[in-house]
NUVO-621240 format. One line per field, with one value per atom (N, C-alpha, C): x, y, z; residue in one letter; atom name. Coordinates in Angstrom, 2 decimals, decimal comma. Layout:
x	c(X_...)
y	c(Y_...)
z	c(Z_...)
type	c(a_...)
atom	c(CA_...)
***
This chain:
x	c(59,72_58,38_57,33_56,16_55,01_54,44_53,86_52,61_50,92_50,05_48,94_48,43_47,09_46,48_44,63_44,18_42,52_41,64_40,56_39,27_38,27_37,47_36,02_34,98_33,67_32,17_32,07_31,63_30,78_29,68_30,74_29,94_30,11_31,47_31,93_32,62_33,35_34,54_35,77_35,48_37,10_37,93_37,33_37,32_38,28_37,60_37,81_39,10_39,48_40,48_41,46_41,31_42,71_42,84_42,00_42,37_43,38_42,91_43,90_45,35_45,44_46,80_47,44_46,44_47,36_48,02_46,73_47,54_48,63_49,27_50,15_50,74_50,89_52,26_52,26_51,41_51,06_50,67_50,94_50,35_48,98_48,13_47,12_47,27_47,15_47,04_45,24_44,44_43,24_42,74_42,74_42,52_41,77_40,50_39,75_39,77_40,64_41,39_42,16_43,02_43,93_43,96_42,47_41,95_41,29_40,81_39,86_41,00_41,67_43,38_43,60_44,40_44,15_43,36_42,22_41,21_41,22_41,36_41,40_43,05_43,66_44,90_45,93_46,06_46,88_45,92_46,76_46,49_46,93_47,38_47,56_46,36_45,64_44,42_43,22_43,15_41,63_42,03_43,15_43,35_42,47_43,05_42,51_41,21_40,73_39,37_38,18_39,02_38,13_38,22_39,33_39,58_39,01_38,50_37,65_35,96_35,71_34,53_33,86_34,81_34,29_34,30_33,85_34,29_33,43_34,49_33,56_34,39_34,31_34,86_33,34_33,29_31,94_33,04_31,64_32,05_33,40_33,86_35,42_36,38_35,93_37,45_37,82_37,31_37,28_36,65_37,18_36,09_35,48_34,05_32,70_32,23_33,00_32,26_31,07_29,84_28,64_28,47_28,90_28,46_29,55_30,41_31,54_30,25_29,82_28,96_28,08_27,47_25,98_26,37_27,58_27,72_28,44_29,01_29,85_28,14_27,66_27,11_25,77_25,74_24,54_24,99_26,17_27,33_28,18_28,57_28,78_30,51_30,83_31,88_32,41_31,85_32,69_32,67_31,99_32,57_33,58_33,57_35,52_36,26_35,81_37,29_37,97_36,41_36,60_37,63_37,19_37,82_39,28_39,58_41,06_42,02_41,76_41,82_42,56_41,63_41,24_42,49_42,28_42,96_44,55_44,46_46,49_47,02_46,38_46,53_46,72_45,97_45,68_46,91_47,23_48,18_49,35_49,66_50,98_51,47_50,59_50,29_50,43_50,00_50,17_51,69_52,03_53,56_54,74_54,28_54,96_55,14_53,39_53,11_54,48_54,47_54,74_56,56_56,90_58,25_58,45_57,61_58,01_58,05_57,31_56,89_58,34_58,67_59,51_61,12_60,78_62,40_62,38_61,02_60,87_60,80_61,07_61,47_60,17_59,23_57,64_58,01_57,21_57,11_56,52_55,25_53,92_53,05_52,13_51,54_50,57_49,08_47,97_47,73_46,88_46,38_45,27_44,28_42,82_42,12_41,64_40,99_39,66_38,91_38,08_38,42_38,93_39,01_41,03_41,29_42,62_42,57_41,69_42,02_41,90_41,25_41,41_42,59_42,68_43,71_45,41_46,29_47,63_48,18_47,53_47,81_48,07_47,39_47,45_49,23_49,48_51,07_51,96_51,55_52,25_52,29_51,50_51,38_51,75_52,25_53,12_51,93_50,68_49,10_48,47_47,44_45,78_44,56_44,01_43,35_41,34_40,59_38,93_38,35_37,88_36,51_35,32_34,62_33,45_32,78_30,95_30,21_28,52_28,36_26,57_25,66_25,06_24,17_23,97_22,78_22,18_22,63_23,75_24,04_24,99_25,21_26,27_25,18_23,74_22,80_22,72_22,76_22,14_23,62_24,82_25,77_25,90_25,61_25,34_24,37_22,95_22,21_22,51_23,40_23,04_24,73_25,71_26,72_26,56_25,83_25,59_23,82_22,69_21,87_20,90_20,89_20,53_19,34_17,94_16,81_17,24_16,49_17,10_16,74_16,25_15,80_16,93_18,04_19,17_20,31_20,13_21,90_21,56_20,45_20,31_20,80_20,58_20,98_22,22_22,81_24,47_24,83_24,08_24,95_24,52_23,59_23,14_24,09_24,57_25,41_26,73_27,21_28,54_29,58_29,77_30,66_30,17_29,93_29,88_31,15_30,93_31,58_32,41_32,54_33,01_33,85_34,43_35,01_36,18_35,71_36,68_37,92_37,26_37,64_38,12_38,20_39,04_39,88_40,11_41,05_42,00_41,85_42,40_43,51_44,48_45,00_44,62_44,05_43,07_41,61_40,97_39,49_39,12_38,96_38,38_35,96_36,15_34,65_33,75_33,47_32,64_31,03_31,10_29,96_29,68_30,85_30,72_29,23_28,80_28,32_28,54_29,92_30,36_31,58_31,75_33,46_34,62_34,22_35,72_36,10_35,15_35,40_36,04_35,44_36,26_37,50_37,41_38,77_39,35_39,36_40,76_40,56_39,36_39,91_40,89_40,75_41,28_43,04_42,95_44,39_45,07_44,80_45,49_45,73_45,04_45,30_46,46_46,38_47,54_48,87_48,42_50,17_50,84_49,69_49,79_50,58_50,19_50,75_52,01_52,67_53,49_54,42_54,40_55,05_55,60_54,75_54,56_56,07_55,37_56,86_58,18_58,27_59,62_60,31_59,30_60,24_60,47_59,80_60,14_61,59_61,10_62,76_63,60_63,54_64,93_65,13_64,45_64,46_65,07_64,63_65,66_66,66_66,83_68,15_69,20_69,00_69,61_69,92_69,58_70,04_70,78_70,63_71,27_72,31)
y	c(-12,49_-11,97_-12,97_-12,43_-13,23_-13,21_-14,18_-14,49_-15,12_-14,45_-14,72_-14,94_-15,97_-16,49_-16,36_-15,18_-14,88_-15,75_-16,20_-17,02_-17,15_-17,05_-16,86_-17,05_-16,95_-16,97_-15,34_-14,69_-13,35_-12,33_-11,90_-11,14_-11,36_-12,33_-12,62_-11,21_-10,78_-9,59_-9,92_-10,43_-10,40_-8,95_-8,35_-6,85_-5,98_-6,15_-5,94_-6,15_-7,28_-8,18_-7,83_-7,45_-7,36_-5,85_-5,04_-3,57_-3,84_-4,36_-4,33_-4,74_-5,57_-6,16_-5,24_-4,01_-2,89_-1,36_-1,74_-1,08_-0,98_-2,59_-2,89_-3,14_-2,29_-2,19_-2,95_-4,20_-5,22_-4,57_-5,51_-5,65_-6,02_-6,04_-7,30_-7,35_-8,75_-9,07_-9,66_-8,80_-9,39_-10,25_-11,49_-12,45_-11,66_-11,79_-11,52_-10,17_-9,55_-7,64_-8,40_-9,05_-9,83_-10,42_-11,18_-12,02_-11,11_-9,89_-9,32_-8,29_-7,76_-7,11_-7,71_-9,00_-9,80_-10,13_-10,51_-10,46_-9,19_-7,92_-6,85_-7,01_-7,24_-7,08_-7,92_-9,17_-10,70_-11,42_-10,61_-11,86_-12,98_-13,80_-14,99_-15,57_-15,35_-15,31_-15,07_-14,03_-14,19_-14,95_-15,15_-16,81_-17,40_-18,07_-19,29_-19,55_-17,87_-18,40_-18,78_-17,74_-17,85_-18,88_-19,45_-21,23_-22,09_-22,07_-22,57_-22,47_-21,48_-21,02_-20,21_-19,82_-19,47_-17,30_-16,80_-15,10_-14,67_-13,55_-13,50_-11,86_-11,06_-9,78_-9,04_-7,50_-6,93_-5,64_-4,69_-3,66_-2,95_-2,90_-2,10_-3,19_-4,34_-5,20_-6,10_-5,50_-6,31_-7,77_-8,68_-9,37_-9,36_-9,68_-9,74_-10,60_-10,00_-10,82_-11,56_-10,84_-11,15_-12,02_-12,45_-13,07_-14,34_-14,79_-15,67_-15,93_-15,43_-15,59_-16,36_-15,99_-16,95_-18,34_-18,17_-19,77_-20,76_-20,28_-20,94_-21,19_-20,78_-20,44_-21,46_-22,75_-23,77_-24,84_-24,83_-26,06_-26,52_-27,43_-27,45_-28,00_-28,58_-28,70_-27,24_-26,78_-25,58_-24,50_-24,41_-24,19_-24,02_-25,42_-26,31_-25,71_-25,90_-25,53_-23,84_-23,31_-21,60_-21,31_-22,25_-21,84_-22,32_-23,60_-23,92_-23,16_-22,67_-21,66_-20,34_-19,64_-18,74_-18,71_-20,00_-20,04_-20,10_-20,74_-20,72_-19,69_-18,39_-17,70_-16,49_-16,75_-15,88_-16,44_-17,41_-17,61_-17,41_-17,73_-17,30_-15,52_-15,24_-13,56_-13,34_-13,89_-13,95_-14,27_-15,14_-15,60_-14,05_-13,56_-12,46_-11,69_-10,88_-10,31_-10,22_-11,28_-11,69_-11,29_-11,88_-11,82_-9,99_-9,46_-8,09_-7,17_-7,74_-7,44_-8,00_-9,17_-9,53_-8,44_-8,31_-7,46_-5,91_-5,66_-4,39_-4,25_-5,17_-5,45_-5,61_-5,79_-6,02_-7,16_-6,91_-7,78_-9,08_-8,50_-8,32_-8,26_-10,19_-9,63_-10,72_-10,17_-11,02_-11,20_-12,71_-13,37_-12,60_-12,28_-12,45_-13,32_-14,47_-15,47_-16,09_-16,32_-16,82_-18,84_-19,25_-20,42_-20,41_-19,71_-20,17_-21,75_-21,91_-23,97_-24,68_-24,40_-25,34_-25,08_-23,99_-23,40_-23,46_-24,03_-24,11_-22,60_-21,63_-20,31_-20,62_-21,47_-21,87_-22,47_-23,10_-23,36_-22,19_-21,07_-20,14_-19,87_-19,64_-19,19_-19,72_-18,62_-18,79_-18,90_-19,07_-19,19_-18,96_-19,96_-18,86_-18,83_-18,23_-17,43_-17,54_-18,86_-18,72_-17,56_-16,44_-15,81_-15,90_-16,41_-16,78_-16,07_-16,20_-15,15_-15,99_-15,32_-16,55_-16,36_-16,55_-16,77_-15,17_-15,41_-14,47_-12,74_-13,11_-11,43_-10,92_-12,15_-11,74_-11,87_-11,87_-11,97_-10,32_-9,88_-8,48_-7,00_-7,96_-7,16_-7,02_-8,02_-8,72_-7,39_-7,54_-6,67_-5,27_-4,59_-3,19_-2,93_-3,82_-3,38_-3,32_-4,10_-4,27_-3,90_-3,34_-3,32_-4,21_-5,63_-6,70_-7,00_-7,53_-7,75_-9,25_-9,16_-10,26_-11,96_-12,10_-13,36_-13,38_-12,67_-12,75_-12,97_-12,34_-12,54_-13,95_-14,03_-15,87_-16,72_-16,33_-17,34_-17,77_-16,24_-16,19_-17,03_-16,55_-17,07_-19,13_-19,53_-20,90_-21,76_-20,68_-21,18_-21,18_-20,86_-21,01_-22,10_-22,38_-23,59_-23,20_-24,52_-24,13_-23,72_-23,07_-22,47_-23,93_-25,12_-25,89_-26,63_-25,89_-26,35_-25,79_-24,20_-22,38_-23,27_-23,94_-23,77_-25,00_-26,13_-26,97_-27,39_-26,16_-26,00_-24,93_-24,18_-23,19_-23,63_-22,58_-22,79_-22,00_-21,05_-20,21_-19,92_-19,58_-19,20_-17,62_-17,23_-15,68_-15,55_-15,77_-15,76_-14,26_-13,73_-12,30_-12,34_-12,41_-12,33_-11,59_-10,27_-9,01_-7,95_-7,12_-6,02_-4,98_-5,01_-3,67_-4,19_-3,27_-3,53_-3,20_-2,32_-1,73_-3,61_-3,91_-5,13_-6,28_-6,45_-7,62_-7,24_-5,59_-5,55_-5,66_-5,39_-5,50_-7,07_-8,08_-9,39_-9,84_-9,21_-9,33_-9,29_-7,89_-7,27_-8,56_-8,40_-9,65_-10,69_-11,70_-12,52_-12,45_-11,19_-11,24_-11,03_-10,14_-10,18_-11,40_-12,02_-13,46_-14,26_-13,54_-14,85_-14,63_-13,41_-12,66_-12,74_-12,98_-13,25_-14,24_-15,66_-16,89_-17,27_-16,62_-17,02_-15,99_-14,88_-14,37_-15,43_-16,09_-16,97_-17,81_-18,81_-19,70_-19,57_-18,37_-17,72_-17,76_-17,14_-17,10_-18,32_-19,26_-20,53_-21,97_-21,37_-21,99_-22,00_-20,55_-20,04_-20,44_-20,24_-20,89_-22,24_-23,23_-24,59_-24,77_-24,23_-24,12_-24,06)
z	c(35,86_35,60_36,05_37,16_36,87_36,42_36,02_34,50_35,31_35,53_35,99_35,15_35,16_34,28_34,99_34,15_35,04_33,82_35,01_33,87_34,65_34,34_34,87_33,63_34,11_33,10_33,25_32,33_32,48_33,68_34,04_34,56_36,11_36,10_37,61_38,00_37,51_38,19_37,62_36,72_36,10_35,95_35,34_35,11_36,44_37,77_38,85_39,39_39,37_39,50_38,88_37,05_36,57_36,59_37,22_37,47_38,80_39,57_40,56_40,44_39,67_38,85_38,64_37,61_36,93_37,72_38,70_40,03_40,63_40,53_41,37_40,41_39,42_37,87_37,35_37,03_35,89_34,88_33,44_32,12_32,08_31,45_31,25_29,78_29,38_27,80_27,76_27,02_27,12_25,61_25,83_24,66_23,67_24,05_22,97_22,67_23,10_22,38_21,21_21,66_21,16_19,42_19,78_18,62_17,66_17,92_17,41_16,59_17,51_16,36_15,10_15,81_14,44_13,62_13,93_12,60_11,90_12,59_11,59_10,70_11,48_10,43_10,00_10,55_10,15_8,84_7,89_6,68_6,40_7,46_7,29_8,01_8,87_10,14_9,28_8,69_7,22_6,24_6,12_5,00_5,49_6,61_7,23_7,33_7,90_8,35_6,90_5,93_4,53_3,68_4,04_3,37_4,09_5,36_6,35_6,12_5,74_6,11_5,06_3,69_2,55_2,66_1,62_1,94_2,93_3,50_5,19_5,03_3,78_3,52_3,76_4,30_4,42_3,00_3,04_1,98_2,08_3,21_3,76_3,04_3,15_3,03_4,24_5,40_6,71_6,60_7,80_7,99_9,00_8,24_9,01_9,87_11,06_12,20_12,33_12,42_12,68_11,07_10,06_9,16_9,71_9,79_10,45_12,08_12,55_13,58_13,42_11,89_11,54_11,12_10,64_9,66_10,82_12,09_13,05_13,90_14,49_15,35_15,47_16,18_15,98_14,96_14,79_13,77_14,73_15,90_16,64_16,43_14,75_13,97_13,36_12,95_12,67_13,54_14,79_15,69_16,16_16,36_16,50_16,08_14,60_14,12_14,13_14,08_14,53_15,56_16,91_17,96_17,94_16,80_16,97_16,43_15,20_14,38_15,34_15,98_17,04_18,30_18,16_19,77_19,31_18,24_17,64_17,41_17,04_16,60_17,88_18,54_19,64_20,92_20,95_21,83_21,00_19,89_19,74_19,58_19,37_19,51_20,85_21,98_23,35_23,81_23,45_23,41_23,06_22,16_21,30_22,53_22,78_24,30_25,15_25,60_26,96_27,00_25,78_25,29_25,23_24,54_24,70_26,04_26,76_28,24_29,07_29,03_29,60_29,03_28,04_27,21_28,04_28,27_28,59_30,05_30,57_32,50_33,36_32,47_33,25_34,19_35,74_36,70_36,88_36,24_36,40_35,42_34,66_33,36_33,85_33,39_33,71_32,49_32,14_30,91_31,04_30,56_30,39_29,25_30,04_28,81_29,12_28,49_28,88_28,44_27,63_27,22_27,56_28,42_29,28_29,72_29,93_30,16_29,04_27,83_26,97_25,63_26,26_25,09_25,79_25,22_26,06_27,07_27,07_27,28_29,23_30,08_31,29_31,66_30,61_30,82_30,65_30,28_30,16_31,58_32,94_33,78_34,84_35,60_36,72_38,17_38,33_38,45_37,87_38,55_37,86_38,59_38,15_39,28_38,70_39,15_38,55_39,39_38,35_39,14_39,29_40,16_39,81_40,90_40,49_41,10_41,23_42,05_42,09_40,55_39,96_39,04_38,86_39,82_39,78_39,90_40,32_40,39_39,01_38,53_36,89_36,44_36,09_35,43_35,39_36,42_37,03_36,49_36,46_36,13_34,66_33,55_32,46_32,25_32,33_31,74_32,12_33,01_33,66_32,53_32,27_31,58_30,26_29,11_28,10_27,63_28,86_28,41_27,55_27,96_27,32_28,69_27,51_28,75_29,67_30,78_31,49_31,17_29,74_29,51_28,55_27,83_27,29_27,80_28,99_29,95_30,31_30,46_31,60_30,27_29,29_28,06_27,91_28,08_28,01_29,21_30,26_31,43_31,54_31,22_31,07_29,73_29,01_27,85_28,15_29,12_29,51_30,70_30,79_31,78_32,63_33,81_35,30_35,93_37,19_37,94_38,65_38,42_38,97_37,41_36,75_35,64_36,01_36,28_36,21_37,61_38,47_39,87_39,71_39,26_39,05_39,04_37,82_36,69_37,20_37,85_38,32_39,84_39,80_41,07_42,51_42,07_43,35_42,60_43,74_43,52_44,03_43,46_43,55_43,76_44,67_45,45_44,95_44,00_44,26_44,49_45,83_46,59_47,27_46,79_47,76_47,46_48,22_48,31_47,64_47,90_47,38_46,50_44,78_44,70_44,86_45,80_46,47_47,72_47,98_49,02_47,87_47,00_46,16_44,98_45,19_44,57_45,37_46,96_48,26_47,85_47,64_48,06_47,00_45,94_44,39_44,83_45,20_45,59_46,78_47,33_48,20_47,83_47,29_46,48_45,60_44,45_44,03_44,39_45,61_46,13_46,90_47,78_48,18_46,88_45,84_44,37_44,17_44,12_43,72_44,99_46,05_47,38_47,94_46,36_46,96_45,52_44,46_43,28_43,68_43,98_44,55_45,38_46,33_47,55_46,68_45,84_44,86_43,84_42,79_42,53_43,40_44,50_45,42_45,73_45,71_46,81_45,43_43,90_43,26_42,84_42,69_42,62_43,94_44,80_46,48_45,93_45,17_45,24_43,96_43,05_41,89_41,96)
type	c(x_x_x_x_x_x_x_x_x_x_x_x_x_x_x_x_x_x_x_x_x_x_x_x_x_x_x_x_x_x_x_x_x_x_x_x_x_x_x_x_x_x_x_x_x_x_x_x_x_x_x_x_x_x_x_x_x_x_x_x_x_x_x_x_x_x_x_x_x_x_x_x_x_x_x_x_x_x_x_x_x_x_x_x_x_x_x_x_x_x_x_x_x_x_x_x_x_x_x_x_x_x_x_x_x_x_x_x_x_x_x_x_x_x_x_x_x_x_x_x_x_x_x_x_x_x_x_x_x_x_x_x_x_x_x_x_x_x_x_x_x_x_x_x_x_x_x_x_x_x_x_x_x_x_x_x_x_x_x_x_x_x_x_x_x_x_x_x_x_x_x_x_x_x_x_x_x_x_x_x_x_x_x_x_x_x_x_x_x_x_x_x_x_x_x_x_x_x_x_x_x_x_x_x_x_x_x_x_x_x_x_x_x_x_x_x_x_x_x_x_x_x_x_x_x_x_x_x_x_x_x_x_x_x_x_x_x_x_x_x_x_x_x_x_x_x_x_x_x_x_x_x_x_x_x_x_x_x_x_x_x_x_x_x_x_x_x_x_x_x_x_x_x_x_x_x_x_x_x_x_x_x_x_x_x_x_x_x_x_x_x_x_x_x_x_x_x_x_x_x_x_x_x_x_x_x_x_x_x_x_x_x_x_x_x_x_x_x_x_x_x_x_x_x_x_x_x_x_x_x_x_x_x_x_x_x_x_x_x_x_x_x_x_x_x_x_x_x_x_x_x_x_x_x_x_x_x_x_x_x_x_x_x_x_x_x_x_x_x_x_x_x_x_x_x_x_x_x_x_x_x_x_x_x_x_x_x_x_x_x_x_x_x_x_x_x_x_x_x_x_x_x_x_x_x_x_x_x_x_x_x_x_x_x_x_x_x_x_x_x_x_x_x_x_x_x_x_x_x_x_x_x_x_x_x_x_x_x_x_x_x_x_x_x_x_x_x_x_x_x_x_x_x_x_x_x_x_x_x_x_x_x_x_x_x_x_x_x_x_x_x_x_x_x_x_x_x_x_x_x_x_x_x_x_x_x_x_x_x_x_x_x_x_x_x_x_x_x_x_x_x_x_x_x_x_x_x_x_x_x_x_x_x_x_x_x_x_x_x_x_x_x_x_x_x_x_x_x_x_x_x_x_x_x_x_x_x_x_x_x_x_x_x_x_x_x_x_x_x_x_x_x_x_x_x_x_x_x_x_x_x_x_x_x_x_x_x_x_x_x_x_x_x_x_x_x_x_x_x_x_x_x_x_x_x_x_x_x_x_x_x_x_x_x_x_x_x_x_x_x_x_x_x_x_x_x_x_x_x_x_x_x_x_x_x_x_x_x_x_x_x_x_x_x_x_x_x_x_x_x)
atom	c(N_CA_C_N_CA_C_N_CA_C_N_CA_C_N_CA_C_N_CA_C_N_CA_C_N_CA_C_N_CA_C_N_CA_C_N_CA_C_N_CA_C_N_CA_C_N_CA_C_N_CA_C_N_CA_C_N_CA_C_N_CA_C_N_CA_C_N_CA_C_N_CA_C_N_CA_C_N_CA_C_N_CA_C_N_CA_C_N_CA_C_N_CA_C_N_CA_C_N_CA_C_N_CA_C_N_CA_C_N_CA_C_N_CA_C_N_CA_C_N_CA_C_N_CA_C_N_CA_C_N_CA_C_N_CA_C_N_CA_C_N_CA_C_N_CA_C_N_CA_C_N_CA_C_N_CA_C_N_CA_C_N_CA_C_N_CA_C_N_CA_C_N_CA_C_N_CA_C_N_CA_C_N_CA_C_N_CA_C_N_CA_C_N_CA_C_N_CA_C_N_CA_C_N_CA_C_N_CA_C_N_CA_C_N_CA_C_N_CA_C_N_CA_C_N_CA_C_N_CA_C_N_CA_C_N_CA_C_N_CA_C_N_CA_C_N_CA_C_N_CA_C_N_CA_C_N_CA_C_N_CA_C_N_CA_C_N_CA_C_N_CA_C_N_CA_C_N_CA_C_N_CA_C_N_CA_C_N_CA_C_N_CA_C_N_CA_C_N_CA_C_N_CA_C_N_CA_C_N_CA_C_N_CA_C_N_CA_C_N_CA_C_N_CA_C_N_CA_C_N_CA_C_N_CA_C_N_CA_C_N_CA_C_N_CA_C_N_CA_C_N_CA_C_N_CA_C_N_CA_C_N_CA_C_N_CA_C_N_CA_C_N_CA_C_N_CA_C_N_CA_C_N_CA_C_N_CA_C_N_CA_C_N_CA_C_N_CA_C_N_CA_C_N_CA_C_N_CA_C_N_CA_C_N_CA_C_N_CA_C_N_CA_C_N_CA_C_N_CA_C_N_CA_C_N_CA_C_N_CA_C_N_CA_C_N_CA_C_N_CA_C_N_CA_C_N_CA_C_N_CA_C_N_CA_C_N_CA_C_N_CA_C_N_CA_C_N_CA_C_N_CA_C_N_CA_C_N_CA_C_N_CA_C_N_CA_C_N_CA_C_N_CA_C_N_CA_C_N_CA_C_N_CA_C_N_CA_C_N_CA_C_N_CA_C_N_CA_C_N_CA_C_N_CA_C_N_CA_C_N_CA_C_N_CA_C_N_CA_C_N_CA_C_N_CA_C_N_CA_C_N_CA_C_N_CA_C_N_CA_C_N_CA_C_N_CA_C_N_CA_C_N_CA_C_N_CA_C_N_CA_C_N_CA_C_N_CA_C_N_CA_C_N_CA_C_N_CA_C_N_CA_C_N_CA_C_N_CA_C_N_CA_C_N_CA_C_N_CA_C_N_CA_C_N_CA_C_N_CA_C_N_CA_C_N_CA_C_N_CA_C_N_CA_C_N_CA_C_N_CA_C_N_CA_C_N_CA_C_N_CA_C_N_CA_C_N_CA_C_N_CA_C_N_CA_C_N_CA_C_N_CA_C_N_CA_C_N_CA_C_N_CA_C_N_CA_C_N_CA_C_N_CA_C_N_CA_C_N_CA_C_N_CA_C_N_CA_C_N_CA_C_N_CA_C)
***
């Protein structure tokens, strides 16, 4: 099985990218689907966060995001610990993923993460793949997808890693500077089969010496 690993800032084409994946008979596991499951239903995961961070129950019984939002949010320590919290939880849930995917003869499974480099979830992967996109046009994709005025997306987008963190860190670079997205899903698509073309010869080529 290959294990792709996508990461990008908002509003690059990630989206784009792991459609094409699913095209070509991939999984995608998307983190923060992932994390947000669990917060609704791992009571060992609202332990934590409520021994962390004090009751964070709304009238249902759930917990309350947007109140867990206010008390993390401009604490640059409990932050931290939100996201360590977050991220343990969310990769070993990812781990589970992958294992069931693999039992079930999947080829083909893309990460979707946004904190894939700081979180061990990158060693899971067989590549990975930064998407990144000029400023200004995830500013423009940002407000027309979520309806947010354009002095809000620039916030989001000024609050997030540079594009020379994603690309680093990564083992390919995904450029969306296209026109159109039928043009950067073909560049999307190639890429991945280039990936997928490059670990088959690898498999065969360790197995051959073994």
């Amino acid at each position: 099985m290959t294990i792709i690993g996508i990461t990008g800032p908002t509003g690059a084409g990630k989206t784009t990218a792991l459609r094409e994946i699913e095209k070509l008979g991939g999984a995608v596991i998307d983190c923060d689907a992932v994390y947000h499951d669990l917060l609704e239903r791992d009571i060992t995961l609202q332990g934590m966060l409520e021994s962390a961070f004090g009751p964070l129950r709304d009238e249902s019984g759930s917990v309350d995001r947007k109140k867990l939002g206010t008390i993390v949010f401009g604490d640059p320590e409990k932050l931290e610990k939100l996201n360590t919290i977050a991220q343990t939880a969310t990769v070993e849930r990812t781990r589970q993923l992958l294992e069931e995917y693999r039992a079930n003869g999947r080829t083909l499974v893309a990460i979707d993460a946004i904190a894939l480099l700081e979180s061990s979830l990158a060693k899971l992967c067989d590549a990975t793949i930064a998407v990144i996109a000029p400023q200004e046009v995830r500013v423009q994709r940002i407000m027309a997808r979520e309806g947010i005025s354009e002095e809000y997306a620039w916030s989001r987008v000024k609050a997030q890693k540079g594009d020379d963190y994603f690309t680093e860190g990564c083992d390919h670079t995904l450029y969306n500077d296209c026109a159109q997205a039928e043009e950067f899903a073909l560049r999307a698509k190639t890429l991945v089969e280039s990936i997928l073309q490059e670990h088959i010869q690898s498999v065969s080529y360790t197995h051959l010496t073994l």
